[in-house]
FIROKOL-770467 format. One line per field, with one value per residue (C-alpha): x, y, z; residue in three letters. Coordinates in pm, whole numbers, plus 50000, padded with zeros to 5 digits. Example, Ala and Ser with C-alpha at 12.3 -4.5 7.8 and 13.67 -1.06 7.14 Angstrom:
BEGIN
u <- (51230;51367)
v <- (49550;49894)
w <- (50780;50714)
code <- (ala;ser)
REM end
This chain:
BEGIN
u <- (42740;43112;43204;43038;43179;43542;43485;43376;43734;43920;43833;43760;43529;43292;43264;43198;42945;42748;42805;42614;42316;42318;42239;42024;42298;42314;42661;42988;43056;43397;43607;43508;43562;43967;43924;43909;44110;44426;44297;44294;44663;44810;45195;45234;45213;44930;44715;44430;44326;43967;43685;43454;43116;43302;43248;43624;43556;43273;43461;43776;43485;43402;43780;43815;43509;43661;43995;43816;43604;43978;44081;43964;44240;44354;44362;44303;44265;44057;44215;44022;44072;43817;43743;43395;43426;43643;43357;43127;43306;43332;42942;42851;43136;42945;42567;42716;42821;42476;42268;42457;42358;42707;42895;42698;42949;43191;43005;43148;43007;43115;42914;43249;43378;43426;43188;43128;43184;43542;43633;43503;43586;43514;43494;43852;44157;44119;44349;44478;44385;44050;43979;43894;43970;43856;44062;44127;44455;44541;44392;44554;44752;45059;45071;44806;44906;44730;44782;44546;44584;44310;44385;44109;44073;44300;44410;44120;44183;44153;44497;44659;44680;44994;45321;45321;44998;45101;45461;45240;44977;45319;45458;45142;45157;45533;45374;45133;45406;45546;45206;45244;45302;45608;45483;45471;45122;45078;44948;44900;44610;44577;44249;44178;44205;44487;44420;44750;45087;45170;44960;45071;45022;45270;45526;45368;45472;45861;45826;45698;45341;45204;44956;44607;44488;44152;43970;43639;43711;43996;44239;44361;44722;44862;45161;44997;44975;45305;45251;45013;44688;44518;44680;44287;44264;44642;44522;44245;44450;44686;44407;44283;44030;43836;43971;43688;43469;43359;43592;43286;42978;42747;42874;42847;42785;42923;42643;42605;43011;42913;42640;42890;43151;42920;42772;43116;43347;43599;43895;43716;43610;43944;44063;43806;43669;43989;44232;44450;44579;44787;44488;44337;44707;44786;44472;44575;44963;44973;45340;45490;45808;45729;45653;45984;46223;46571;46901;47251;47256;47455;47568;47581;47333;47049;46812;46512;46297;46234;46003;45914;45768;45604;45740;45816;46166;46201;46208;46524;46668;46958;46901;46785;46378;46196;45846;45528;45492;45485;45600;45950;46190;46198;46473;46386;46255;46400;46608;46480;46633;46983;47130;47181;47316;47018;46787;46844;46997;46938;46949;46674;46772;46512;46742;46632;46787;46979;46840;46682;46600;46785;46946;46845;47010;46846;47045;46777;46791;46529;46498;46206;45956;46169;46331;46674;46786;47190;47232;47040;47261;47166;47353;47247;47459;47137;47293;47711;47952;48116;47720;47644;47988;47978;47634;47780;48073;47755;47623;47954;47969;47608;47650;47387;47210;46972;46943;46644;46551;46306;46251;46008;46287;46466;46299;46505;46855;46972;46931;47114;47430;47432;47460;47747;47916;47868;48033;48360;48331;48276;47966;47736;47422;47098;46902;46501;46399;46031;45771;45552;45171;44994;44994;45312;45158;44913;45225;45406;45183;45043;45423;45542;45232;45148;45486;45525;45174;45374;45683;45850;46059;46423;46628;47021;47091;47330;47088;46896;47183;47370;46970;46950;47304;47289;47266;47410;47545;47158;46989;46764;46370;46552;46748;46428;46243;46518;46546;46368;46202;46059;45922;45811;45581;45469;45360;44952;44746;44719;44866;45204;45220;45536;45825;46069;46020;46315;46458;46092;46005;46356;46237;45913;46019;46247;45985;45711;45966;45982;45612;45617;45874;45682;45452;45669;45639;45936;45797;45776;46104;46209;46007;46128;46503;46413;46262;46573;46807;46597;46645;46970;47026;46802;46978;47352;47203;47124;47513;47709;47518;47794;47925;47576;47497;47879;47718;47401;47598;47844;47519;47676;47395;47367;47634;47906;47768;47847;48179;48252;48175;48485;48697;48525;48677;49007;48935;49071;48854;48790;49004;48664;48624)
v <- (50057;50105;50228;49951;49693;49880;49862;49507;49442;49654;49486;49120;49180;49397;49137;48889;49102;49150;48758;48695;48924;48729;48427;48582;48478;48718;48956;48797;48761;48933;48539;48569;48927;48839;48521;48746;48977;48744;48561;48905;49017;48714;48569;48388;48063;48053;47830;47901;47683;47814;47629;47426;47612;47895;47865;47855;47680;47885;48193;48014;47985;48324;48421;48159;48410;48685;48583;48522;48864;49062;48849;48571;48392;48309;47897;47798;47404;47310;46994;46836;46490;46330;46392;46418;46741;46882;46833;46953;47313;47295;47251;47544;47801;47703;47733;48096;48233;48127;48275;48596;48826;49077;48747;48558;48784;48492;48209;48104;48166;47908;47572;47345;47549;47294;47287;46976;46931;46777;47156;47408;47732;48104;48390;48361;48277;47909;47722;47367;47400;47491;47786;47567;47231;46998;46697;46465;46475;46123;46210;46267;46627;46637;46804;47028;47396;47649;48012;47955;47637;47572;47317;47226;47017;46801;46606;46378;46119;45842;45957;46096;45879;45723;45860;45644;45819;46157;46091;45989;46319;46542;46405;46482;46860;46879;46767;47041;47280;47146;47250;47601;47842;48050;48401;48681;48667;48281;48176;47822;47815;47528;47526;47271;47186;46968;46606;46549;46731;46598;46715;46794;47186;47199;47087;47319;47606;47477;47557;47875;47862;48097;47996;48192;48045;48181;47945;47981;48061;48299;48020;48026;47907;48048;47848;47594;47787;47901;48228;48161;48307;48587;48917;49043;48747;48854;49189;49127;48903;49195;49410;49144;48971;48735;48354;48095;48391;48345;48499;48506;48529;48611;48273;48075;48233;48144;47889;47705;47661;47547;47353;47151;47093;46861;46695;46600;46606;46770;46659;46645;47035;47105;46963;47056;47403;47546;47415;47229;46899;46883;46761;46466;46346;46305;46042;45892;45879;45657;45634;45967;46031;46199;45860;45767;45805;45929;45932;45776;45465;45215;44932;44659;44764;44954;45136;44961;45209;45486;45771;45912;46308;46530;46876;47151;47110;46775;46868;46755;47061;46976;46648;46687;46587;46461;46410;46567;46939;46959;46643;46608;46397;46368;46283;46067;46305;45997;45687;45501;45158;44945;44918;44579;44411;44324;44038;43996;44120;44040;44158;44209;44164;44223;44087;44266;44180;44413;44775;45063;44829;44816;44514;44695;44550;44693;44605;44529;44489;44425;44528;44509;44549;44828;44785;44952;45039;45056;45100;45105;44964;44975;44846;44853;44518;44253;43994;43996;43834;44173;44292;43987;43975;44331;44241;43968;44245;44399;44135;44047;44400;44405;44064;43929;43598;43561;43663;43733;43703;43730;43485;43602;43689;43450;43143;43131;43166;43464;43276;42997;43213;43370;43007;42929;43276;43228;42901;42997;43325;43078;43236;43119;43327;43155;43189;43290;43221;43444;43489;43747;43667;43991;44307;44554;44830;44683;44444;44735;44957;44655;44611;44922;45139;44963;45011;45350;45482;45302;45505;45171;45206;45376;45527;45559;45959;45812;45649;45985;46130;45850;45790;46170;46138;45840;45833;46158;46056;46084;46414;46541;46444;46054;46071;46141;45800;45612;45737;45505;45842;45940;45591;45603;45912;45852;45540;45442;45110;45269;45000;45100;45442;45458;45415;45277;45096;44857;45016;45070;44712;44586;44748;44633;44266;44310;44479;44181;43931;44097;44146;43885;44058;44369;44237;44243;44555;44761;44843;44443;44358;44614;44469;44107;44236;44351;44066;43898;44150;44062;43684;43690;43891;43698;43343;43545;43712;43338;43201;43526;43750;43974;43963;44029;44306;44470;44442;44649;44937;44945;44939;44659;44496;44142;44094;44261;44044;43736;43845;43996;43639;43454;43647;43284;43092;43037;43297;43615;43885;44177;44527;44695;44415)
w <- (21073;20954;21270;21460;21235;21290;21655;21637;21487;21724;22040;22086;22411;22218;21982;22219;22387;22025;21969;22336;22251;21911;22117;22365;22641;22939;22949;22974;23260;23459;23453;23048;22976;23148;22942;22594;22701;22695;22380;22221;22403;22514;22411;22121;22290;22560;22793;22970;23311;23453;23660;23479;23328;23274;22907;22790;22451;22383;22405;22209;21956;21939;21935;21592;21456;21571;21381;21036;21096;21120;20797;20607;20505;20799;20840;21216;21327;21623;21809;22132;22273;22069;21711;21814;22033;21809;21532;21767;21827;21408;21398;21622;21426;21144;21265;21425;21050;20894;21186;21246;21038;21053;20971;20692;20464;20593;20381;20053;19715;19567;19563;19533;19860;20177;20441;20632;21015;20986;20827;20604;20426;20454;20160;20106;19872;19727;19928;19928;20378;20488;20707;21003;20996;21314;21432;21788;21911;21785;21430;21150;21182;20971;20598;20743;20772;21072;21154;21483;21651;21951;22159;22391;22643;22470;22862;23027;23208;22921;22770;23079;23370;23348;23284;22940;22875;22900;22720;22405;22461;22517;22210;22018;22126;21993;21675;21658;21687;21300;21192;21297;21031;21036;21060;21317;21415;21442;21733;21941;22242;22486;22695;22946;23332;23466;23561;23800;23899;23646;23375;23005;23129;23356;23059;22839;23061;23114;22708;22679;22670;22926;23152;23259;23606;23669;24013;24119;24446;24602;24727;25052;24941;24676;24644;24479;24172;24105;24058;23756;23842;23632;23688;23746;24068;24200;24181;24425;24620;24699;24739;25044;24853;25099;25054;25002;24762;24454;24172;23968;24141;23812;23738;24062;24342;24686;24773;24458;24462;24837;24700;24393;24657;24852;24598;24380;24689;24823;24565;24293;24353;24426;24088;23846;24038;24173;23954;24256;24233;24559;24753;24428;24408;24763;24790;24453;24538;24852;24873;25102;25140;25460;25605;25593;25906;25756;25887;25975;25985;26148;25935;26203;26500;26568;26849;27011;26923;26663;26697;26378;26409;26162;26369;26104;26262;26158;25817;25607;25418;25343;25092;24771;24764;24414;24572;24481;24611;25025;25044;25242;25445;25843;26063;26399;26704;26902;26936;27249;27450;27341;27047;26968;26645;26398;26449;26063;25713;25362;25004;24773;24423;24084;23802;23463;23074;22934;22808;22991;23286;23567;23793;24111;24442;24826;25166;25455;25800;26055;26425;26594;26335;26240;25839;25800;25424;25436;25073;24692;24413;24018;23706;23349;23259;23352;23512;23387;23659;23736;23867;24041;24204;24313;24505;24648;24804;24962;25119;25281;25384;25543;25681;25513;25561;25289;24918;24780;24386;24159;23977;23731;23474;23331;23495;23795;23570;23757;24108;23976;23887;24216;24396;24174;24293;24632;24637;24419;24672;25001;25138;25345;25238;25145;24783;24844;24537;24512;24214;24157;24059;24138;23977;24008;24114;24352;24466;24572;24688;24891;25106;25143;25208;25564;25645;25568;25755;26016;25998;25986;25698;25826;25524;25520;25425;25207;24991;24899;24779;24596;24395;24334;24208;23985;23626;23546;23201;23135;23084;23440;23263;23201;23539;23736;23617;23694;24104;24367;24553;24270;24174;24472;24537;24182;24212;24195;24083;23779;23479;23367;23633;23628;23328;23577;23884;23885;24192;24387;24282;24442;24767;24835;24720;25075;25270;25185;25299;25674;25690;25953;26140;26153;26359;26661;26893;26966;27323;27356;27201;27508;27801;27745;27720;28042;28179;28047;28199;28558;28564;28458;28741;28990;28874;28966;29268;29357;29294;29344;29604;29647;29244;29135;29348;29260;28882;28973;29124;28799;28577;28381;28124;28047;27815;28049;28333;28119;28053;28438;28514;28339;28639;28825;28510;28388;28128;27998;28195;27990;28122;28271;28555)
code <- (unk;unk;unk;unk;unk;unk;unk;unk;unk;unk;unk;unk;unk;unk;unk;unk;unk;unk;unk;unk;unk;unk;unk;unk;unk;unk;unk;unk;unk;unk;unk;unk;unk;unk;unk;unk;unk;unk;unk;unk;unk;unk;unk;unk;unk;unk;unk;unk;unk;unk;unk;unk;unk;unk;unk;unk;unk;unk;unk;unk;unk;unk;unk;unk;unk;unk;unk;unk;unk;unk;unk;unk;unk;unk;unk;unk;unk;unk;unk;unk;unk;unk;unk;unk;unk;unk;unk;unk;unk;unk;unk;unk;unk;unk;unk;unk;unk;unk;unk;unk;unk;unk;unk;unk;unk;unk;unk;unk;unk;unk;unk;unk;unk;unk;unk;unk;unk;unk;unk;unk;unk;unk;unk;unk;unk;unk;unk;unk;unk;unk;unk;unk;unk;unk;unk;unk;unk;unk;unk;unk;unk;unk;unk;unk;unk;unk;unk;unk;unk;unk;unk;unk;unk;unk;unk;unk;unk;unk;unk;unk;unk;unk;unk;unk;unk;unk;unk;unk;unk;unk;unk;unk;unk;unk;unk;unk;unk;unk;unk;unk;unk;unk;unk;unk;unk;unk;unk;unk;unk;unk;unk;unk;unk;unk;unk;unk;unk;unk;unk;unk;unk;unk;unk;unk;unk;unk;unk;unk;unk;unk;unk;unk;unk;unk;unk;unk;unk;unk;unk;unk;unk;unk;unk;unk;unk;unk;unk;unk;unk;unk;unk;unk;unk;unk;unk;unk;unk;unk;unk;unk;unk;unk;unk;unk;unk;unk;unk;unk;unk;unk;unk;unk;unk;unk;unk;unk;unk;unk;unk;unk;unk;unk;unk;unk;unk;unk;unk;unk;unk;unk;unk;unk;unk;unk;unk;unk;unk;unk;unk;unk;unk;unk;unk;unk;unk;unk;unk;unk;unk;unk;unk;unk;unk;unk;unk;unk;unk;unk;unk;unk;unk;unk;unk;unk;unk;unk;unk;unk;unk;unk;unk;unk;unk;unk;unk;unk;unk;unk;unk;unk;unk;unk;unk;unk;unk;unk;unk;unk;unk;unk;unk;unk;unk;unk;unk;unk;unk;unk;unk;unk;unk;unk;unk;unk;unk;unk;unk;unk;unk;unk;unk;unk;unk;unk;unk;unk;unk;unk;unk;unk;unk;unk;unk;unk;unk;unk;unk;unk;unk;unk;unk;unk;unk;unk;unk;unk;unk;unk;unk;unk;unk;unk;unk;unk;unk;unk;unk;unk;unk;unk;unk;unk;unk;unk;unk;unk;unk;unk;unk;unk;unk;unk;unk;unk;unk;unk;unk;unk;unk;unk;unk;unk;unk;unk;unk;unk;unk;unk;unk;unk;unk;unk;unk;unk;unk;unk;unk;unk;unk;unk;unk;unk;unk;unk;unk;unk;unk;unk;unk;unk;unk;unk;unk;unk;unk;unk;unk;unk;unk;unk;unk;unk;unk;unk;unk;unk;unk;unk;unk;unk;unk;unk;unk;unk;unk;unk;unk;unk;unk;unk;unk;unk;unk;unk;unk;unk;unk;unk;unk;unk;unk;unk;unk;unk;unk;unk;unk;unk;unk;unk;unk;unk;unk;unk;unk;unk;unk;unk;unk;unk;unk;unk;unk;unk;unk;unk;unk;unk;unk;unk;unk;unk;unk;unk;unk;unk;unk;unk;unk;unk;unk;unk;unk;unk;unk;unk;unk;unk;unk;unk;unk;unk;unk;unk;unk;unk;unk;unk;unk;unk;unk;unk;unk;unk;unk;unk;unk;unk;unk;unk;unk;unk;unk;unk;unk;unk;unk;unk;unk;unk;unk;unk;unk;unk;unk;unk;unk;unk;unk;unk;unk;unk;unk;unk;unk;unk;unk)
REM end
């Protein structure tokens, strides 16, 4: 019995294997067995990602048992995302010690010994801490002290949806590291499956807590995971394991995984089965920045037409890209028909008080249904006379005719001020005074997202790199909220899903005032030029026979017709004629 006990202690798995037959559960299965292996071996600091049903927080369970069996006075806290499911994992720990009969030595003597569901105590030391103590992330953790902290499934989507959200949840983790004490063999676990990119997880490993991937299926792409997946999966991988097979076919086989895909869809498989979010927060992010056509552009005329291309070779490598994974920037396959000066120009301009907001300024021009952006400007002043002066040096710059403000902030104060600068400054521009009654997030996602599925949004190269470059007196996690592309491909209807959006909001407050505009056709816009071109030519041909037809052989267009034809006037012709 000694030696089975000794074993017992020796190896987590065999223990596990016991605790199953305790509970009449079939053998652990291979996903488990790799499960307790790292609890027993793992770092320090660990997390462990696997496919729903696997049984990760009954096997977390076991490991807490497991930890009290080795030595009693150990203190471990449970923490989940509710206080209830942390109670819950309490419960069971406690109906396992009673009912097993090689651990009912666990169970305190004494009658004034702790043992409720919110924590209880084992045949150990008195002790101001319980040997397992339950609480919810948002509970009450500080002046508690833990040798073994298991954090499970602390991230659902109730407390991590927006970036807000998961600021608050990340906060709470740093917290749970104070409670840690400070020996050798103290230990933190986080269990769970990511809700986003974004997910608390993914920060969790920047700091040192190793992740164990383990999805129910081989996947196909491994690039998605970083690099993360179970050494026993990679193993197999590199071995030519089958993509699209179960990874743990005692636990679902291939056509029940087949037969849970169809009936929770395709994303929601992917997320909670094989442990991808690329494919949930492409649907959920609308915004691309592959949508967007970028490249030189010229401040006073543009192209008829621009063809926008998804071709591998397309691909911008060169600019710095703060999208989700996969997502990138495309130059133009093609630049079709005349360039002409723009139909029109304006600037958008979201005023903001002084703070952590931003004054955002964006320089549009339209052609064609086609929106240009020259240039993104950002100051941290609110409204001061040096910021809207310096806007006002863009606009005369961009030739603009119209200025566009929000009028939300500061009841119009900020549009005001600008009409009292233009006239000291003598410029003919006119105020658009616009308020906002709809939702930010929808608002935005509303103007630019038909724009961008139409490739219609053209991006200055310059921009990218002067929003990747800004704010560098910040440090990089502050500098990224404040940058419109990653506003941008962060951006959902989710309340509050993103920090900052001064510079995202500026832009689609432009966009929505062309939405008329973008109704025009390019390939229109080009056949009445021509039409245009031919009567011009037809009412010359009809005054000037020979002049007109000298034109056509030179391949002179309208406007150098017009001027060719002052030669007839007492006017300067130009040196071509």
């Amino acid at each position: 019995m000694n030696d089975t006990l000794t074993a017992l202690q020796g190896d987590f798995k065999l223990f596990l294997q016991a605790l199953w037959d305790q509970l009449d559960l079939p053998q652990p299965t291979r996903a488990q067995y790799a499960i307790a292996d790292y609890l027993q071996s793992g770092p320090k600091r660990l997390q462990i990602q696997a496919f729903r049903g696997v049984g990760k927080s009954w096997i977390t369970g076991a490991f807490v048992l497991w930890t009290l069996f080795n030595n009693a006075e150990k203190k471990i806290m449970i923490i989940s995302a509710s206080k209830e499911r942390a109670d819950n994992m309490s419960i069971f720990l406690q109906k396992l010690i009673i009912e097993t009969p090689w651990l009912k030595h666990l169970r305190p003597k004494s009658d004034d010994a702790r043992w409720s569901r919110i924590s209880f105590d084992v045949l150990c030391s008195p002790h101001q801490a319980p040997s397992v103590k339950s609480v919810g992330i948002t509970g009450q953790m500080t002046g508690s002290r833990a040798d073994l902290m298991i954090l499970d499934d602390i991230e659902v989507p109730g407390n991590s949806m927006t970036e807000l959200m998961r600021e608050k949840l990340l906060q709470l983790c740093t917290e749970a590291e104070s409670i840690l004490t400070p020996k050798d063999d103290s230990r933190i676990m986080y269990l769970g499956t990511p809700q986003t990119t974004f997910t608390v997880y993914r920060k969790l490993a920047e700091r040192n807590y190793r992740p164990f991937v383990w999805p129910a299926r081989f996947p196909k792409n491994i690039t998605p995971y970083e690099g993360l997946i179970a050494p026993q999966l990679q193993e197999d991988i590199d071995h030519g394991a089958e993509p699209g097979e179960s990874t743990d076919p005692d636990r679902f086989d291939d056509e029940d995984l087949q037969q849970r895909e169809s009936s929770m869809g395709r994303s929601n498989f992917m997320l909670q089965f094989m442990l991808d979010t690329s494919l949930s927060d492409a649907e959920k992010f609308p915004l691309k920045m592959a949508d967007l056509v970028v490249t030189s552009i010229n401040p006073t005329e543009a192209p008829d037409n621009v063809i926008w291309c998804s071709d591998p070779r397309n691909v911008i490598k060169d600019l710095p890209t703060v999208g989700l994974p996969g997502d990138y920037f495309y130059s133009p396959m093609q630049l079709q028909g005349e360039w002409t000066p723009y139909q029109e120009t304006i600037c958008s301009v979201d005023p903001s008080g002084r703070g952590s907001d931003e004054t955002a300024a964006c320089y549009i021009s339209q052609k064609n249904g086609f929106l240009y952006l020259h240039e993104v400007r950002a100051y941290r002043d609110g409204y001061s006379d040096n910021t809207l002066l310096d806007i006002l040096k863009g606009c005369k710059k961009y030739n603009v005719s119209t200025l566009v403000v929000e009028t939300n902030f500061g009841d119009g104060i900020v549009s005001e001020l600008f009409k009292k600068h233009l006239q000291q400054t003598k410029q003919n521009i006119f105020v658009d005074e616009v308020r906002a009654n709809v939702r930010k997030e929808d608002r935005i996602i509303d103007s630019l997202e038909p724009v961008l599925n139409q490739h219609r949004l053209v991006v200055d190269r310059a921009v990218i790199d002067w929003d990747y470059n800004s704010n560098k007196e910040h440090p990089p996690e502050q500098r990224l909220l404040y940058m419109l592309f990653y506003q941008m491909s962060r951006m959902c209807r989710m309340k509050y899903a993103v920090k900052h959006d001064d510079r995202l909001d500026c832009l689609a407050q432009g966009v929505k005032y062309f939405t008329d505009s973008l109704s025009i056709s390019a390939q229109e816009q080009i056949n009445l030029r021509k039409r245009e071109e031919w009567d011009d030519i037809l009412e010359q041909f009809l005054d000037d026979p020979q002049g007109s037809a000298n034109h056509l052989v030179l391949g002179l267009d309208v406007n150098q017709r017009q001027q060719a034809r002052t030669k007839t006037t007492n006017k300067e012709a130009p040196n071509w004629v």
